[in-house]
N, C-alpha and C positions, 0 to 999 in steps of 0.2 A: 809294482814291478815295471809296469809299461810307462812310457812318456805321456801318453794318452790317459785322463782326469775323470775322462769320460766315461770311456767305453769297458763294462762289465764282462770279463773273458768268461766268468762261469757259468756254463752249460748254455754257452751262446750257441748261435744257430746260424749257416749259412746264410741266412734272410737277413740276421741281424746282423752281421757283416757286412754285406753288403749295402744297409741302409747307411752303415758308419763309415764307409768307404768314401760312399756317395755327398753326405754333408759335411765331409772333412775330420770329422771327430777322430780317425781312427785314420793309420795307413797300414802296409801289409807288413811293412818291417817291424813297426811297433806292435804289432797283432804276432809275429814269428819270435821276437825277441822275451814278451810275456810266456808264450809256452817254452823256451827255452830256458827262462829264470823259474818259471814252475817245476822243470824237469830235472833242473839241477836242487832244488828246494825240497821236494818230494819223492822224486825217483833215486837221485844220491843220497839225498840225504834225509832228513827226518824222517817219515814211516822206510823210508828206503823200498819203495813198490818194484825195481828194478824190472821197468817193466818195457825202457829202450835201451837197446843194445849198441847203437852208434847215430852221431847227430849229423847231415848233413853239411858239409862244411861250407856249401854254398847257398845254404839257406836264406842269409840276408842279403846277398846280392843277388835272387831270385826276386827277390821281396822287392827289394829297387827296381828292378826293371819292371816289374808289376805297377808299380807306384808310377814310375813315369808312364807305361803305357795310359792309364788310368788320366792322366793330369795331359797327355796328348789328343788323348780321342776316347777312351773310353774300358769297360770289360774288355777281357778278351776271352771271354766264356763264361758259362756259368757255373764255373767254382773259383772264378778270377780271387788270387789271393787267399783262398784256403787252405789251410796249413793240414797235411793229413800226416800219418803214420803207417809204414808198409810193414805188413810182417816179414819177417828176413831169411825167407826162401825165395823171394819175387825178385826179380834183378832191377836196381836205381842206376844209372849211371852216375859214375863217382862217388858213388858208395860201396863197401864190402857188400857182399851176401855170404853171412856165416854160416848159416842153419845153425846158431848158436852152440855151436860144435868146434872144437879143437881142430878137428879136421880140416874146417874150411875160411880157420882164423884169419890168415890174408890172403882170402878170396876176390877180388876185384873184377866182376865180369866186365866191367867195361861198357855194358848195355843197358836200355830201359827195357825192361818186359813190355809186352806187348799194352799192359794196364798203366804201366806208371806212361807210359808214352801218352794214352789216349787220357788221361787224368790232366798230364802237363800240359796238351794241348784246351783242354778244358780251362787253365788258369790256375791248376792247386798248385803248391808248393808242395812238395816230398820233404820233410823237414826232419825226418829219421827212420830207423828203423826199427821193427818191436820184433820185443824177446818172444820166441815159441820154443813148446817140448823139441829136443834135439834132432834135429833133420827130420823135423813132421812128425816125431811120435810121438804121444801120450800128455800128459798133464806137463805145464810149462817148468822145465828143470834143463840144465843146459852146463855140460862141461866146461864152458867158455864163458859162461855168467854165474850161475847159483841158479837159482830160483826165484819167480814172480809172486810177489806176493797178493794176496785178497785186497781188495780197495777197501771192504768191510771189516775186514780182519786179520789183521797181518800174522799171524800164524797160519793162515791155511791159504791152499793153493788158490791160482787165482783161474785153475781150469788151464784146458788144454786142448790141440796143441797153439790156437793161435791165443794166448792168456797175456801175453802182453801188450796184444793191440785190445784187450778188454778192458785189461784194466789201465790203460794209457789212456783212453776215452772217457772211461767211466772216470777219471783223475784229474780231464783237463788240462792232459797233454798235449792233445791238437783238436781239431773239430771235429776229427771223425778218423777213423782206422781200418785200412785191410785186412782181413783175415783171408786164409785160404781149410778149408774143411774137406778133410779126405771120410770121416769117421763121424767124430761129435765137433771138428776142431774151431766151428764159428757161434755153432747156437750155446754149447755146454758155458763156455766162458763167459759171453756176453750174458745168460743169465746170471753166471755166479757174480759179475762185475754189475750185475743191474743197468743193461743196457740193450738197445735192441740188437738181432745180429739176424743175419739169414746165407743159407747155401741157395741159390740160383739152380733152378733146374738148369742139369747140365748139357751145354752146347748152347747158353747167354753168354757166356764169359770166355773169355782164351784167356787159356793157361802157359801160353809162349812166352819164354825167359823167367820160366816156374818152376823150380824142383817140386818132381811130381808131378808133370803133365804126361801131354800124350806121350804113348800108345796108353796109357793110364785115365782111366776115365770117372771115376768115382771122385775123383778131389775138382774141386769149385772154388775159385777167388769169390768172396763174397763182404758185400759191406755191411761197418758197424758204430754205428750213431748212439747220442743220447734221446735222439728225438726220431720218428718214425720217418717223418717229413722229410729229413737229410738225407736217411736209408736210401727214399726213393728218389733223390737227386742224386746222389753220386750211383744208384745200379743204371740210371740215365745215361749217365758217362762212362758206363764201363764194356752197354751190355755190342755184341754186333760180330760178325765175321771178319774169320780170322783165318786166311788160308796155310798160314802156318800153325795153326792148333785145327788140327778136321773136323773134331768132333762138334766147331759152332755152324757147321755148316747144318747141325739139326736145330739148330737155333731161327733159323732163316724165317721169317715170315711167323716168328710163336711172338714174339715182344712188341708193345704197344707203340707208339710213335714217342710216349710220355708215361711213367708210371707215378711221375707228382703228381702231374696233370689231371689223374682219374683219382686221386686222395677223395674221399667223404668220409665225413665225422660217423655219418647215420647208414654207413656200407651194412653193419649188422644188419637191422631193422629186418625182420623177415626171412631171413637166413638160416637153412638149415646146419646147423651142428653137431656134426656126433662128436661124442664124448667116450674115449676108448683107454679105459681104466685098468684092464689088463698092464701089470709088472713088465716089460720090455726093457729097461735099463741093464746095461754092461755092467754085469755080476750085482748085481741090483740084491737088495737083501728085504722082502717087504715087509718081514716079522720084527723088524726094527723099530725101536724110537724115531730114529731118525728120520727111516723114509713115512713112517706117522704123523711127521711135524711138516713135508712135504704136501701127503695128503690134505690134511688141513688147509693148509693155504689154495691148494688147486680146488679143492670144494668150496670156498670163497669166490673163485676165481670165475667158479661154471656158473655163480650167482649170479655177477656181475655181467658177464656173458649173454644172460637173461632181462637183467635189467635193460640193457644195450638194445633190446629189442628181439636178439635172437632166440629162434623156433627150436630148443634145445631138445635132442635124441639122444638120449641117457641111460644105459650104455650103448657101444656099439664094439662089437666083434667083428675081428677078420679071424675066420679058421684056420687054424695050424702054424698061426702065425710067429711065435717063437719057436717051434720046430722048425720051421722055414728059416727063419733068421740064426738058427745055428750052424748052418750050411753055409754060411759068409767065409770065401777065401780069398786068395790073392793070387796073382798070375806071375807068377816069378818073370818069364822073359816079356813081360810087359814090364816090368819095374826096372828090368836089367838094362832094356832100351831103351826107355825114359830117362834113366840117368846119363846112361851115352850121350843122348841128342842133349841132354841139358849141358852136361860139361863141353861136346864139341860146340856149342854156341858159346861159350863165355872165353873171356880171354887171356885166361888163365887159371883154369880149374886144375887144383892138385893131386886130381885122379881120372883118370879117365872112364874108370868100369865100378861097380862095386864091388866085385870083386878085388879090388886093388885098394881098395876101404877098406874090407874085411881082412883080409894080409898085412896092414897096415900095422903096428908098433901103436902107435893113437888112438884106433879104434877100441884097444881096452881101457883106453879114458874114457871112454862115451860112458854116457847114462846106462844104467842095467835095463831100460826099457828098449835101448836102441840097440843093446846086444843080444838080449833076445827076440825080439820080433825080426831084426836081420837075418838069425841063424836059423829060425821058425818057416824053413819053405813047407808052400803046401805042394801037394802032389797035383799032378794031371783030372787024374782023379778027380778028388774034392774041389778042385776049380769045376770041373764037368756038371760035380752037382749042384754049384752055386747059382751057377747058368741057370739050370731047372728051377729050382728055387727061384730064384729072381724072378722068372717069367710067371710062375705061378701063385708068387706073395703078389705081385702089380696086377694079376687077374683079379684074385679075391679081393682087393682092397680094391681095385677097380668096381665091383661088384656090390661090392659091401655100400658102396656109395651110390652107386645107383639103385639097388634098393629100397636105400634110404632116403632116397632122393637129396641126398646131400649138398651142400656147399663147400663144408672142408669138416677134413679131422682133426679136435683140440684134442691134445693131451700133456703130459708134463715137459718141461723142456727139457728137465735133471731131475729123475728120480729119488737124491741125496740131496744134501746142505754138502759144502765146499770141504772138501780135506782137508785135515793136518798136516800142512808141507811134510813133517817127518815122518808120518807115517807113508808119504809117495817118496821118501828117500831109502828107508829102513823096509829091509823086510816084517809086512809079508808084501811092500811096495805097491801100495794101493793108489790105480791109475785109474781114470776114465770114469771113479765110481757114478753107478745110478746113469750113465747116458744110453738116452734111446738112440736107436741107428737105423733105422726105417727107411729113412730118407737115402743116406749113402749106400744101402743095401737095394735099392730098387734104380738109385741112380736122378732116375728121369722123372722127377716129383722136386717140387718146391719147398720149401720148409723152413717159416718167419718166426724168431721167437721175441718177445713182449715182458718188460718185469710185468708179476703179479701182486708184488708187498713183500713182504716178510715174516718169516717165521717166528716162532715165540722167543726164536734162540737171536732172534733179532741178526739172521742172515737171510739172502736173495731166493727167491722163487721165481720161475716164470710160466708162460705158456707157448707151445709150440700149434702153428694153424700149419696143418699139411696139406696140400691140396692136388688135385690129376695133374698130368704131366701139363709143362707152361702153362701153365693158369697162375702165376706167380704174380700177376697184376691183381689177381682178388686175393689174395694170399696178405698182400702189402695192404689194402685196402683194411680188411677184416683188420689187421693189429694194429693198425691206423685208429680205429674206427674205437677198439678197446680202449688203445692207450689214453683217446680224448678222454671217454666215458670216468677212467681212473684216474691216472695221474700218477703212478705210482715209484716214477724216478724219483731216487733220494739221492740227495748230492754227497760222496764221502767225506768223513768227517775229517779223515785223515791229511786231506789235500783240500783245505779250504778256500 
């Protein structure tokens, strides 16, 4: 596809990039050009993964001016010439931002969010943008696309909501892809797509020029790789203060100088583990075949874990813990002003309130996920108690770990195998199956997930390392450390 004779696009690595950069073999336009000849080859057409919603039109002339930089003096960062992929609630300038919705079909903000800005000046190229469940909700389905398909298996979903920067990565779409996770919406996908993904404890990342940032605090831009090692290069470039999103101001002084930097193969070696087996997954069903075949592969997983070196604690409980976690609501006039400030920042947003969504004519085009969870307010109430809860789950899990004297806590990353797209179209519209939310329910915790192999039904399994609040530097390390030990990225067959 590329002009380049040389240089191997699949399941290259920033590293390798740039070593091709540097002895001529490879420039950025012929490195831009290959994933757009992929994307038209696999995304349009043959398995049809539709898994980018719009291509940057000025991708090749990004690419040029890379290239001369490059042949004048040199990098001009360390993602010079990295071709990524945004999920399409982040703002590109000169790109739509759909939230793959009818709604926001010619959306044009006009701006970079506060990530794609700090990315460009790193050196990446923004080369499109990825399909997600519709305006952030649920498994990736979208009024204004269809449905993302599985890189393993093109009948079933490819997860949600951020499923098309999963499986755009896991495809060899770009080097690496944004997701943003309010729920399950970076770890659930990047496993089902056999890739690493993670949520950044929140207040590392600003969510400025984000549907679904502040006053909204639960949702994290977070990055998602085929290789561990990228992961921690591009959270490099993303992570730092943001006076326009406040909530990084708890960020301030928690992040390393470098989180590549502190990578080791042998991070396990001596590390305490707990292993917390308890069913947590979103309407998780654990009398099933299926989440059995789950099972299986995680009890391989806890092996290997051991092999690695690590001092495994087998089980470990937090008390009340899914009674805690049913107490998860939402703050209506947080979400209400969240949308405001997002629409008064862009530059032509076609609604100003949601409410003005919801009155809309269009909005009963939306997906059945975004019609209910829209008209789904909680009360004063059940936010009050969520509050409690949250303070009291981050105790005990606080607790349960010192204890233990812990390191971190492994457990599944998706308690299922990936859905039947039709059965998340068709009633009884099966979303989110099997994800744990631990993470987005406590907020202020890290949460890295790792393929583990595959199931007998020959689909993705992973593992999730949770860890105390910023500590996301050993968090990164630990599935660093796994991923050497295994190896268990499989290229899809589908997008060869």
């Amino acid at each position: 596809m590329s002009s380049s004779n040389t240089f191997n696009i699949i399941d290259t690595t920033i590293a390798d990039v740039h070593v091709a950069y540097q002895d001529g073999s490879l420039t950025a336009r012929e490195l831009v050009q290959t994933y757009l000849d992929r994307i038209e080859a696999y995304d349009k057409n043959g398995p049809q993964i539709n898994a980018v919603i719009s291509i940057n039109p000025n991708a090749l002339e990004e690419a040029d001016r890379l290239d001369k930089a490059l042949a004048d003096g040199g990098m001009v960062g360390p993602l010079h010439g990295i071709p990524v992929l945004m999920k399409d609630q982040a703002d590109v300038d000169g790109m739509p931002t759909t939230m793959g919705s009818v709604l926001f079909k010619d959306h044009n903000p006009g701006r970079d969010c506060t990530i794609a800005a700090k990315l460009k000046e790193a050196g990446a190229i923004l080369i499109g943008k990825a399909a997600l469940g519709e305006m952030g909700a649920g498994d990736t389905h979208g009024s204004l696309f269809g449905s993302t398909r599985n890189v393993y298996d093109q009948e079933r979903t490819a997860g949600g909501s951020s499923g098309g920067s999963g499986a755009a990565v896991s495809a060899n779409f770009a080097t690496f892809c944004v997701g943003q996770e309010g729920f399950a919406s970076i770890r659930r996908l990047s496993i089902w797509n056999g890739v690493a993904g993670m949520r950044p404890t929140a207040g590392l990342v600003s969510r400025n020029g984000v549907y679904a940032g502040w006053p909204m605090i639960n949702g994290s831009l977070g990055p998602m790789s085929r290789t561990v090692t990228d992961l921690a290069k591009l959270l490099d470039c993303m992570v730092g203060y943001d006076p326009a999103d406040p909530i990084t101001a708890r960020g301030v002084g928690n992040a390393p100088e470098s989180y590549a930097a502190l990578l080791d193969k042998d991070a396990l070696k001596g590390k305490r583990i707990g292993i917390m087996r308890e069913p947590m997954g979103h309407r998780a069903e654990p009398d099933s075949d299926d989440f059995a075949k789950i099972t299986a592969l995680f009890d391989r997983a806890v092996g290997e874990l051991a092999d690695a070196g690590a001092d495994i604690v087998d089980p470990v409980e937090i008390p009340g813990m899914n009674e805690l976690l049913d107490k998860r609501a939402r703050n209506n006039a947080d979400e209400n002003q969240s949308f405001a400030d997002y629409a008064a920042g862009t530059a032509n947003s076609p609604f100003k309130t949601r409410a003005e969504i919801m009155a809309s004519p269009l909005f009963q085009e939306t997906m059945h996920g975004v019609r209910t969870r829209w008209k789904n307010e909680d009360t004063s109430a059940e936010w009050g108690e969520y509050l409690h809860a949250r303070d009291q789950l981050m105790t005990r899990f606080m607790a349960v770990m010192a204890d233990h004297k812990l390191d971190a806590i492994v457990h599944k990353a998706v308690e299922h195998q990936p859905t039947l797209i039709k059965d998340g179209l068709n009633p009884p519209y099966i979303d989110q199956w099997g994800a744990p939310h631990i993470n987005t329910f406590l907020i202020f915790v890290p949460s890295v997930v790792v393929p583990a192999g595959f199931t007998t039904d020959n689909l993705p399994g992973g593992i999730t390392f949770l860890g105390r609040p910023y500590d996301d530097a050993n968090m990164i390390n630990f599935v660093y450390a796994y991923e050497q030990a295994t190896k268990h990225r499989r290229i899809p067959e589908c997008a060869p």
